[in-house]
NUDREN-820669 format. One record per residue (C-alpha): chain; x, y, z; residue in one letter. Coordinates in steps of 0.1 Angstrom, whole numbers, plus 5000, padded with zeros to 4 digits. Example, Ala and Ser with C-alpha at 12.3 -4.5 7.8 and 13.67 -1.06 7.14 Angstrom:
BEGIN
R  ch     u     v     w  aa
R   A  5123  4955  5078   A
R   A  5137  4989  5071   S
END
This chain:
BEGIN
R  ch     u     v     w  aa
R   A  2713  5856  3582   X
R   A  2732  5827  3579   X
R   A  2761  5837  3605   X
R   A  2734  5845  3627   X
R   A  2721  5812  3617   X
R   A  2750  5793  3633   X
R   A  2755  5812  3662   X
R   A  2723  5807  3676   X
R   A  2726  5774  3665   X
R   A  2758  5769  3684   X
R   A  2747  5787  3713   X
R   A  2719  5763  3714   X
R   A  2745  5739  3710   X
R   A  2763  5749  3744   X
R   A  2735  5755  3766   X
R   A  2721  5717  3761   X
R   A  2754  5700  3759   X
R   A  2764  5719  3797   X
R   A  2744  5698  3821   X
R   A  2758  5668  3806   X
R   A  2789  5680  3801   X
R   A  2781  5689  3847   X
R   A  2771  5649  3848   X
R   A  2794  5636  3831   X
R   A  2825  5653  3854   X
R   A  2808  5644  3882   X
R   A  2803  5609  3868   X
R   A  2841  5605  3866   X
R   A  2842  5616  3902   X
R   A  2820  5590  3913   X
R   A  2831  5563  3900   X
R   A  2865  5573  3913   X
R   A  2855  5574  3943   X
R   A  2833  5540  3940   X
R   A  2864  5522  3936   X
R   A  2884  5536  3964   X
R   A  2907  5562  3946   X
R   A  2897  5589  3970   X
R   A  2928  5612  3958   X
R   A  2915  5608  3919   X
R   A  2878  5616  3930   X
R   A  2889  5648  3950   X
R   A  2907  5660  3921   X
R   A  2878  5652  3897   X
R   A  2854  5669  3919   X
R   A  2876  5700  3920   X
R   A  2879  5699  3883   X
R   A  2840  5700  3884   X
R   A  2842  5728  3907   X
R   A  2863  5751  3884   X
R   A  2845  5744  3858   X
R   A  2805  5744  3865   X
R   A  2807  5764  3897   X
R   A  2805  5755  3935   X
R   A  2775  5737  3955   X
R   A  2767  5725  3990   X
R   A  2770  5690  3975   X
R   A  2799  5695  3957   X
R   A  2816  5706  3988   X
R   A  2801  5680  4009   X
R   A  2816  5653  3985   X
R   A  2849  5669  3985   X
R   A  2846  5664  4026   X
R   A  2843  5626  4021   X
R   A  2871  5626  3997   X
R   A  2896  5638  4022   X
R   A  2878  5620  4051   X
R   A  2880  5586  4032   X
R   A  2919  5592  4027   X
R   A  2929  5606  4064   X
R   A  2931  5640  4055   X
R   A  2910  5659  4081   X
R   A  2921  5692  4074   X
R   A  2909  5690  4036   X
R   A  2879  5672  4052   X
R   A  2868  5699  4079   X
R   A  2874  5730  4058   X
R   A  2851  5715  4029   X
R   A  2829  5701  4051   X
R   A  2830  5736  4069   X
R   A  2823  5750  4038   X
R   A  2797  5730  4029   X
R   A  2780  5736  4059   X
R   A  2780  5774  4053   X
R   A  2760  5769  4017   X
R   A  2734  5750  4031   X
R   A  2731  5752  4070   X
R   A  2703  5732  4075   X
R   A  2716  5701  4063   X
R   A  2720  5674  4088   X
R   A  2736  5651  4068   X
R   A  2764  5680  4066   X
R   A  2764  5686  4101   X
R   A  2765  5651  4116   X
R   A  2799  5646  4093   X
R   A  2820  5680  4106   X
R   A  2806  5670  4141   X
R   A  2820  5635  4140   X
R   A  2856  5644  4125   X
R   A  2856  5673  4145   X
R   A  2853  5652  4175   X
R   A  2881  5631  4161   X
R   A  2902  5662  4159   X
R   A  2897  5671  4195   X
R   A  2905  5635  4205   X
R   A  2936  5639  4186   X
R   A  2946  5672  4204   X
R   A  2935  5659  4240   X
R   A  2964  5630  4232   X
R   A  2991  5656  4224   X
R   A  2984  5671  4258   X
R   A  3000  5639  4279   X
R   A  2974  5635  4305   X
R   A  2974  5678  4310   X
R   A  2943  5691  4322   X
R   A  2942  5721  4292   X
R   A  2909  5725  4273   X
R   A  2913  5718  4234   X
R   A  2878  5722  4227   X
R   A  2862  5762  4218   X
R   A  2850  5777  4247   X
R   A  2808  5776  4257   X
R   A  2788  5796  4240   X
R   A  2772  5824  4254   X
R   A  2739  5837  4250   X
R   A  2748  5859  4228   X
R   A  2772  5842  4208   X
R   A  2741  5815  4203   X
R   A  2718  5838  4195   X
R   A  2745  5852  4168   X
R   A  2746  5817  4156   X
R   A  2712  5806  4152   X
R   A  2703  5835  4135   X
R   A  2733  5845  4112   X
R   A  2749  5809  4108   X
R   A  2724  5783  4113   X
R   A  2694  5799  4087   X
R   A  2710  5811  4053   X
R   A  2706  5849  4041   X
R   A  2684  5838  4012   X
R   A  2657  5821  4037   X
R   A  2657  5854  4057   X
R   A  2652  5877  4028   X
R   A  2621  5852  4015   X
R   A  2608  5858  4050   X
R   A  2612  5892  4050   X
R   A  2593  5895  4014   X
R   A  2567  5872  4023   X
R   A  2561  5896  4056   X
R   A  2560  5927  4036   X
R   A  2538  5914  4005   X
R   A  2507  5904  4041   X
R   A  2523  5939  4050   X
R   A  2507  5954  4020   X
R   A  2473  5932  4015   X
R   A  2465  5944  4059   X
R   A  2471  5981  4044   X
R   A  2447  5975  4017   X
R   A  2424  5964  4042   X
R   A  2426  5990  4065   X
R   A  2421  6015  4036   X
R   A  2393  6000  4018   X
R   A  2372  5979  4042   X
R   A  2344  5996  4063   X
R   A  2342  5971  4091   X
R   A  2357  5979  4122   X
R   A  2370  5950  4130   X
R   A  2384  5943  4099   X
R   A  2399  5980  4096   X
R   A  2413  5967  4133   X
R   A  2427  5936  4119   X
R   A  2444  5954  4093   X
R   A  2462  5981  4111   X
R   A  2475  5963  4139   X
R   A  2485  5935  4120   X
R   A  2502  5957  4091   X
R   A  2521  5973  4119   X
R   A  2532  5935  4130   X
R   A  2539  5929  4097   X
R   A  2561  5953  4086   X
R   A  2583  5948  4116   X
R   A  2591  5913  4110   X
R   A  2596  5925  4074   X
R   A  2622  5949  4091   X
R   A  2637  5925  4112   X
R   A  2643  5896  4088   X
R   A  2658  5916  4063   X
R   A  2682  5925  4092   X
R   A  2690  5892  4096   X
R   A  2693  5891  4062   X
R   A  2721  5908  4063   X
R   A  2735  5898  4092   X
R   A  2736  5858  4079   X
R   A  2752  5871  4046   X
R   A  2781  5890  4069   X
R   A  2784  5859  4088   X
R   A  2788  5836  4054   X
R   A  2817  5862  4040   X
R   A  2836  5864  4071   X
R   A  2869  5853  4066   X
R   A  2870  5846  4107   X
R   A  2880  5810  4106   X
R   A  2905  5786  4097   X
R   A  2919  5749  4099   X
R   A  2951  5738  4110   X
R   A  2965  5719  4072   X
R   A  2999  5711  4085   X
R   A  2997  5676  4100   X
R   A  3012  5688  4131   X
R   A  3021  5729  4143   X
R   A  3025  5746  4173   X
R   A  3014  5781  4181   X
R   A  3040  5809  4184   X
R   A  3036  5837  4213   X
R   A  3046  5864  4187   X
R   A  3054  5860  4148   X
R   A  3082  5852  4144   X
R   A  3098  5816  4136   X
R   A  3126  5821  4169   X
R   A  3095  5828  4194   X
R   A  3087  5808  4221   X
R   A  3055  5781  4217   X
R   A  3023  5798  4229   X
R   A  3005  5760  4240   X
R   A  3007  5726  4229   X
R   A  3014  5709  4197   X
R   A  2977  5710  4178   X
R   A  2962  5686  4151   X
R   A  2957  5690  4112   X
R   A  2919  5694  4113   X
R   A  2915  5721  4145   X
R   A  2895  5752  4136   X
R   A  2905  5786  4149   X
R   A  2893  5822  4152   X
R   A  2914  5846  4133   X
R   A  2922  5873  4157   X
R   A  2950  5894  4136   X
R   A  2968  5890  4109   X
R   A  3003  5904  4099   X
R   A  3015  5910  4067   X
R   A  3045  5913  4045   X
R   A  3058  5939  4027   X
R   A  3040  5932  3993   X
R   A  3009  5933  4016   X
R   A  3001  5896  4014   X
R   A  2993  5878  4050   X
R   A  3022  5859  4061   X
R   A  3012  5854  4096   X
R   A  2976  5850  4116   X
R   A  2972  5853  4149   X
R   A  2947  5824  4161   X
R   A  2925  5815  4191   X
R   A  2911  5779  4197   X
R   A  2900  5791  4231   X
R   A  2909  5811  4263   X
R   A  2938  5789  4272   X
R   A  2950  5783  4233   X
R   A  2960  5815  4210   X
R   A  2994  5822  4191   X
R   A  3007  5831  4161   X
R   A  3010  5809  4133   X
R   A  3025  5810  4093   X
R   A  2994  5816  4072   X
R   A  3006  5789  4046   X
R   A  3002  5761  4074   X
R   A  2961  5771  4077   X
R   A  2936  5776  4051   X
R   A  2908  5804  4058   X
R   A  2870  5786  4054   X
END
């Protein structure tokens, strides 16, 4: 009774000391960051990320780290990520749309006055459509959707079933079969959000300065213009070695920029 005693007692113990233990790391990172050591408050934040778990904020603060100290590749891939936990923040957004700009500015400089696009090409209808539905609203808000629909779903059956007006019977039957496909459909996009937040489809350019490779292979010829630390690609292929690990990725910025490039100069988002 009395081991039992102290292991609840220490488990008690544990459980109140962790969210201040969670403050206090993040304290440290703060004040770090408060007095200008940017690379001391990026490591203190990553400490606080192995240790109590990843966030949105976490991520976002990490993003301003690496921003503060010129790194923009560190910067846009935690900005990036932080935009992917919580896609509805503006605050997020305005950030990796401003040093993504900078980015592009730094790539149009490389070109020397030549007329090549360094930005991704236009969306297209459907390549909006994929985005507003599986990047900018996060799976979590779908599904809550989707429940909410299906729990009317249910109380328009009942109606139908047990009420004796007409109207009401009406009300019920049309409207449960409303219901139940906008359950349908935003669990679909459910899914189709939490596909789009595991992709392993991007990446950003961490070497300060690389060019892209027509095949992979360290002799080949460039495929375009030295690019920027900070540019975000599509990953198109990948090939690998013979342990099976990725040593190359094929990469597209846009329809007039794609090469290969060594997967240790990128970092996957």
């Amino acid at each position: 009774m009395c081991k039992l005693f102290r292991i609840s007692a220490l488990l008690l113990f544990l459980i109140c000391s962790l969210p201040f233990t969670m403050t206090a790391q993040i304290k440290e990172a703060d004040d770090f960051y408060a007095k200008g050591d940017f690379e001391k408050a990026a490591d203190a934040f990553m400490k606080a990320a192995e240790t109590d778990g990843t966030s949105a904020a976490l991520y976002f603060n990490l993003g301003n780290c690496y921003a503060q100290s010129g790194n923009l590749g560190n910067a846009i891939l935690y900005y990036s990520r932080a935009a992917r936990l919580a896609p509805s923040d503006k605050t997020i957004k305005n950030n990796l749309d401003y040093f993504t700009s900078k980015v592009e500015d730094s790539n149009r400089a490389e070109l020397r006055g030549k007329k090549i696009s360094v930005a991704p090409d236009p969306e297209t209808f459907f390549t909006t459509a994929h985005r507003v539905i599986a990047v900018d609203v996060s799976s979590n808000l779908w599904a809550v959707l989707g429940a909410a629909c299906f729990v009317v779903f249910l109380g328009l059956v009942a109606l139908y079933l047990f009420c004796s007006n007409i109207m009401l019977r009406k009300t019920g039957f049309f409207g449960g079969i409303i219901m139940l496909v906008c359950s349908i459909v935003f669990v679909v996009f459910s899914f189709m959000s939490a596909d789009a937040f595991d992709a392993r489809d991007k990446a950003v350019l961490m070497a300060y300065k690389s060019v892209l490779l027509i095949e992979p292979s360290s002799d080949a010829k460039p495929a375009a213009n030295q690019l920027c630390q900070g540019t975000v690609f599509d990953i198109v292929a990948e090939e690998s070695d013979v342990q099976g690990n990725a040593s190359w990725y094929k990469v597209r910025l846009n329809s007039n920029i794609e090469g290969w490039i060594k997967a240790d100069a990128i970092e996957i988002i």
